[in-house]
C-alpha positions as CSV (number, residue, x, y, z in Angstrom):
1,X,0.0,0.0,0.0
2,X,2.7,2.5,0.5
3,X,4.7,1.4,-2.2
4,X,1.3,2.3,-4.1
5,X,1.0,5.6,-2.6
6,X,4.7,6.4,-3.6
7,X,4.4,5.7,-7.3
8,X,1.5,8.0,-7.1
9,X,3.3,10.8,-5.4
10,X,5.9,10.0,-8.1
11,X,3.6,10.3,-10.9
12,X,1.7,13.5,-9.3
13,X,5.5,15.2,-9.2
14,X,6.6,14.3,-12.9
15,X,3.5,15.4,-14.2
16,X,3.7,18.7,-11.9
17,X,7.0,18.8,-13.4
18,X,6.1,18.0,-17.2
19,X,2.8,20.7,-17.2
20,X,5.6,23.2,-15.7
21,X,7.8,22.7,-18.8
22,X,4.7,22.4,-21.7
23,X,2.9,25.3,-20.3
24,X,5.5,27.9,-21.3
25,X,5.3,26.4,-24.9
26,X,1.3,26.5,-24.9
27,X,0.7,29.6,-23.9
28,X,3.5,31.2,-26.4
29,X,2.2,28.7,-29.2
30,X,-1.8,28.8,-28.5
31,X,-2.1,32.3,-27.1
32,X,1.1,35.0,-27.3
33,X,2.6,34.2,-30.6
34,X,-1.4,34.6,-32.7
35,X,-2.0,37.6,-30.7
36,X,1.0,39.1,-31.7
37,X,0.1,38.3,-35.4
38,X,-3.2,39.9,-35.3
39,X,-1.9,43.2,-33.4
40,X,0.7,43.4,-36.5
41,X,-2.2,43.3,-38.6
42,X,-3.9,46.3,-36.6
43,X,-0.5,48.4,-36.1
44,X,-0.2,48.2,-39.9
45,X,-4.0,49.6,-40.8
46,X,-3.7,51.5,-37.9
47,X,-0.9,53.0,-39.8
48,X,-2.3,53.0,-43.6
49,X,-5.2,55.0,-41.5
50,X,-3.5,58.1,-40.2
51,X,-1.4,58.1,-44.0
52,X,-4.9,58.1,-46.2
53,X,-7.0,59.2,-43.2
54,X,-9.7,60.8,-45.2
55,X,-11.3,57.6,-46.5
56,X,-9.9,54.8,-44.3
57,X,-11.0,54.8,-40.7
58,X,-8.5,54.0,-38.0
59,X,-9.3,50.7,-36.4
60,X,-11.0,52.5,-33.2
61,X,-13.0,54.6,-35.0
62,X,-14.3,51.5,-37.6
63,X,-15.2,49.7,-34.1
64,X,-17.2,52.9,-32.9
65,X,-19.0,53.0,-36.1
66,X,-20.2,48.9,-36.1
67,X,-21.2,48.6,-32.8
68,X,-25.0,48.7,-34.0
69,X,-24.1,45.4,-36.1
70,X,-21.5,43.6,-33.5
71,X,-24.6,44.5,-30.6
72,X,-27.4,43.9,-32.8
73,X,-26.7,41.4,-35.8
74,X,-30.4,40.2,-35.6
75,X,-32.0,43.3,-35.6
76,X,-34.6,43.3,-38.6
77,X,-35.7,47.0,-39.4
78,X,-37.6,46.8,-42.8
79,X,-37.6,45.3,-45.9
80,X,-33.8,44.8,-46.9
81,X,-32.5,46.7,-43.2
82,X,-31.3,43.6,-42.0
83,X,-28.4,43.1,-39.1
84,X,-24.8,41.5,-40.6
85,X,-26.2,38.3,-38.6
86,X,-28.9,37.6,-41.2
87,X,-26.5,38.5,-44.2
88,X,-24.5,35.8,-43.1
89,X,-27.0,33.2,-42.7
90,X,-28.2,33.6,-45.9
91,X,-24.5,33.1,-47.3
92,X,-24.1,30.3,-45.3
93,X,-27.1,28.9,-46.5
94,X,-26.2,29.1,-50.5
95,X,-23.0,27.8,-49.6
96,X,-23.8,25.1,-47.6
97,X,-26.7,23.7,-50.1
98,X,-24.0,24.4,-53.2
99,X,-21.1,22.6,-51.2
100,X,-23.5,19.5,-50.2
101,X,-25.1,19.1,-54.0
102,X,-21.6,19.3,-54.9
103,X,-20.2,16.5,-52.6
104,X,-23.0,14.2,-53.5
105,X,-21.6,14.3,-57.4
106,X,-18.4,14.6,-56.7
107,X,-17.5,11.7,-54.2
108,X,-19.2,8.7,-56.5
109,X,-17.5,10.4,-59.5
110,X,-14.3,10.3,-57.9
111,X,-14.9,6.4,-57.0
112,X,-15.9,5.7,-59.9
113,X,-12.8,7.4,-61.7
114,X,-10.4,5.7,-59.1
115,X,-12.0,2.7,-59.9
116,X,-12.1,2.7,-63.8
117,X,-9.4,3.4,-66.3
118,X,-12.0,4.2,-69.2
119,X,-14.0,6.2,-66.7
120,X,-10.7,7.8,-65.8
121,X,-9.9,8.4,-70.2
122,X,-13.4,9.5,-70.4
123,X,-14.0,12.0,-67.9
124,X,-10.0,13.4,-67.1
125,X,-10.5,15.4,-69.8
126,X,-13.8,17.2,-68.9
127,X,-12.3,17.8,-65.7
128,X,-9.4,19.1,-67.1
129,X,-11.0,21.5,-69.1
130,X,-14.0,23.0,-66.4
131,X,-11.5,23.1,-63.3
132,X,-9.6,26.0,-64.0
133,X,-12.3,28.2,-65.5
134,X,-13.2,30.7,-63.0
135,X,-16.7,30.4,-60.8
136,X,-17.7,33.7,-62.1
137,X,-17.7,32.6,-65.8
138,X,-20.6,30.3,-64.5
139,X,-22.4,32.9,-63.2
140,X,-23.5,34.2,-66.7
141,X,-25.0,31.0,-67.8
142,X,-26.4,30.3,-64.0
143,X,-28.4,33.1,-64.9
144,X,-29.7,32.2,-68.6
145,X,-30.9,29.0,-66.7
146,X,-32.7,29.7,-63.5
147,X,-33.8,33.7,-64.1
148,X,-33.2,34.2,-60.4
149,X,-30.2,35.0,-58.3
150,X,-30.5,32.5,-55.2
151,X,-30.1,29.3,-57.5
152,X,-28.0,30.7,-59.6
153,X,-25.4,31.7,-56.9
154,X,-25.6,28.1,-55.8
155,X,-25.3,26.5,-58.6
156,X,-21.8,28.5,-59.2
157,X,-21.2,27.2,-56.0
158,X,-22.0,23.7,-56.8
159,X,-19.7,24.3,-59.9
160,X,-17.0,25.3,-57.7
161,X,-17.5,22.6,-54.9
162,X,-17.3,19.6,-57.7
163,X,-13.2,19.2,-58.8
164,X,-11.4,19.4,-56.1
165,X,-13.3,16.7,-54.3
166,X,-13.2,14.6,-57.5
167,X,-9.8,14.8,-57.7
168,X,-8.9,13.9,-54.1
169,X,-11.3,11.0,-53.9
170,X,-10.1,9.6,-57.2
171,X,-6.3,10.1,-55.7
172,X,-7.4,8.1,-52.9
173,X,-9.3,5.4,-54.5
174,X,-6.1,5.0,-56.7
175,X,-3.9,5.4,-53.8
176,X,-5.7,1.7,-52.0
177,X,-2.2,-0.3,-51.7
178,X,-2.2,-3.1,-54.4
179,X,-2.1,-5.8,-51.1
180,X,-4.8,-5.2,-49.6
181,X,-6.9,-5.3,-53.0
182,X,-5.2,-8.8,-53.9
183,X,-6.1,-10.2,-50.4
184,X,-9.4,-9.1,-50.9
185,X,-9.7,-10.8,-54.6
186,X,-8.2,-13.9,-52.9
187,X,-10.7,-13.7,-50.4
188,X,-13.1,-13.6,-53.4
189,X,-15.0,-10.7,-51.5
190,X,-17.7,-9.2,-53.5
191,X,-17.2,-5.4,-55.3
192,X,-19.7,-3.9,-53.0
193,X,-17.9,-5.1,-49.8
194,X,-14.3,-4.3,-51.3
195,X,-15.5,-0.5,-51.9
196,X,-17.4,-0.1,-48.0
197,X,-14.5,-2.3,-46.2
198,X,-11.3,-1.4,-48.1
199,X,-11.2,1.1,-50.4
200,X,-13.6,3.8,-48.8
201,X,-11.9,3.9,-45.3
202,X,-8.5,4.3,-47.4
203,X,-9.9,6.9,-49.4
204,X,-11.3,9.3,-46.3
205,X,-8.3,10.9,-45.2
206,X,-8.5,12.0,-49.2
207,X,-12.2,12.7,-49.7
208,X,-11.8,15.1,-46.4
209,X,-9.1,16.9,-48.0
210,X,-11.2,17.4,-50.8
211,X,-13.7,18.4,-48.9
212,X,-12.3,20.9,-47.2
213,X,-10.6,23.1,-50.1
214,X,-14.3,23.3,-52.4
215,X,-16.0,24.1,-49.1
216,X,-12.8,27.2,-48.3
217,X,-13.2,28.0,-52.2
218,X,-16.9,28.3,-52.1
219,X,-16.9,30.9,-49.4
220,X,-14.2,32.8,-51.6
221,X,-16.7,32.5,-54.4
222,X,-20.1,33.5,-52.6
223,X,-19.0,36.6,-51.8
224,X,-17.9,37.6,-55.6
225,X,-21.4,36.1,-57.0
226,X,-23.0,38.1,-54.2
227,X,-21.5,41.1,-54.9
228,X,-23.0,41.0,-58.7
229,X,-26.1,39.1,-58.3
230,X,-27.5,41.6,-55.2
231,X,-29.9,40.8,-52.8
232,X,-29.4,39.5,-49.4
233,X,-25.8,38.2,-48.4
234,X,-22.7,39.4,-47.0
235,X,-21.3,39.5,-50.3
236,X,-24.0,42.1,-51.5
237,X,-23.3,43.6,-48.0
238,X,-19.3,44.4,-49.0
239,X,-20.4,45.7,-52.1
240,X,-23.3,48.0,-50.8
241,X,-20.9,49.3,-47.9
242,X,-18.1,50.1,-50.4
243,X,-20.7,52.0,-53.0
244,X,-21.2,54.0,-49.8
245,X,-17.6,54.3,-49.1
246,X,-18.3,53.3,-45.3
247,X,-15.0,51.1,-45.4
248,X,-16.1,50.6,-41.6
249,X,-18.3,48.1,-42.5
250,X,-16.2,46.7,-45.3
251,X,-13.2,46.0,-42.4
252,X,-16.4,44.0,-40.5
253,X,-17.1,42.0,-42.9
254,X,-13.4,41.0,-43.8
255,X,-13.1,40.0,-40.5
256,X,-16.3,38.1,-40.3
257,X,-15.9,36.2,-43.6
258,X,-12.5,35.2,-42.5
259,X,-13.6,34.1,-39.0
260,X,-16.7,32.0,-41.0
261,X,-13.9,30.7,-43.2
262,X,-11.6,29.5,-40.1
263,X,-15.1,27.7,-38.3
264,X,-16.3,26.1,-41.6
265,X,-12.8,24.4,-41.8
266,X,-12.5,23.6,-38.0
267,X,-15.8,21.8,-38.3
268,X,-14.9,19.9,-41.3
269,X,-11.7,18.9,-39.8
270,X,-13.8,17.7,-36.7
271,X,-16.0,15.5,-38.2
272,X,-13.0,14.3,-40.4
273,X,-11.4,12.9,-36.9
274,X,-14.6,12.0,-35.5
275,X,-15.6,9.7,-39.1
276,X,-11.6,8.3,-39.3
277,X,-10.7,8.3,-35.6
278,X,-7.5,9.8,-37.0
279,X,-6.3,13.6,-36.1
280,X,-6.5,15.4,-39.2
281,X,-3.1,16.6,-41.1
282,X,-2.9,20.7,-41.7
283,X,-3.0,21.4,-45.3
């Protein structure tokens, strides 16, 4: 019993000791070193302020002027008057329906070109040919089909959400090591069992990659198509706020679409650990 309670004691003091050394390295790491970053950031507008004062507002003066949206993003004062909170939602909604539409394609197309050498000749050069044409060419013929600005802007999305997932879930599928493939054939396990047993829990580390550059793309692009389809949205918001050259507003929006951009990855990255009980790697 004693010799228990002394290789507790021993265990309470080296991790006393071990905290004492990591703690140092967290805070600097997790708290010092980002703040530092972002007060750079400020000391620099802060700067670019007092030089071209007359248009740009110094970051004290762009907080006094936002406070009605950083207090009130919910406030609803008339047809159009909406708080920043509601902008949001409804860019988060477009993107969210685009980016979901677009992983339902995208991941069985990707299988199915990881799979198949003539699906792989067929359709490489489609990709190929629509990945690097820019979202906002879309837009255009978005328009000629639906009349109306909400489908349109999430069908650019859904454009935008398709190829990168496609290509990472076909570089997975093709990535299965040979092995495991040849066991399974051995086995003689059927196609269906090979594709939910082997090859798709190879392939998520992939797929989540995929997945997490068409969803950080598609926010880049919903604020573009936003800003030149109108209506309600943070996009049109930036766009609106600038034609009124209140940069105040512009700076809060920045911020906020970043901050939205940083959570929308987070979360992906969560579920990605939570579906492959692996951490996920930083891209």
């Amino acid at each position: 019993m004693i010799f228990q309670l002394n290789l507790a004691a021993i265990a309470a003091i080296a991790g006393q000791a071990a905290w004492k050394k990591t703690k140092p390295v967290i805070v600097r790491d997790v708290f010092f070193l980002p703040v530092l970053g972002f007060l750079g950031i400020i000391v620099l507008w802060w700067i670019i302020a007092l030089v071209n004062h007359e248009l740009m507002p110094t970051p004290p003066e762009a907080l006094i002027a936002n406070l009605d949206y950083i207090l009130n993003p919910f406030y609803q004062r008339g047809p159009g008057n909406l708080g920043i909170g509601w902008l949001l939602i409804a860019s988060l909604r477009r993107v969210l329906i685009g980016f979901l539409l677009g992983a339902v394609v995208a991941i069985p197309l990707g299988f199915l070109i990881g799979m198949s050498r003539p699906a792989m000749l067929a359709l490489n050069p489609i990709i190929q040919i629509f990945k690097p044409v820019s979202p906002l060419a879309w837009l255009p013929i978005a328009l000629a089909i639906f009349n109306l600005a909400d489908p349109s802007a999430i069908f650019v999305i859904f454009i935008t959400s398709l190829w990168p997932t496609i290509i990472n879930t076909a570089l997975g599928v093709s990535s299965v090591p040979k092995d495991y493939l040849d066991v399974a054939q051995v086995l003689e396990m059927p196609r269906w069992r090979r594709i939910t047993k082997i090859i798709w829990p190879a392939s998520l580390p992939y797929i989540f990659t995929g997945l997490r550059i068409s969803l950080g793309i598609a926010w880049l692009v919903i604020v573009a198509v936003e800003m030149l389809t109108g209506g309600v949205g943070i996009g049109f918001f930036v766009w609106d706020e600038w034609s009124r050259l209140n940069l105040s507003s512009v700076f809060l929006a920045v911020l906020i679409i970043g901050v939205t951009g940083l959570i929308l990855d987070y979360a992906v990255g969560k579920i990605q650990e939570l579906v492959t009980h692996r951490p996920k790697t930083s891209n």
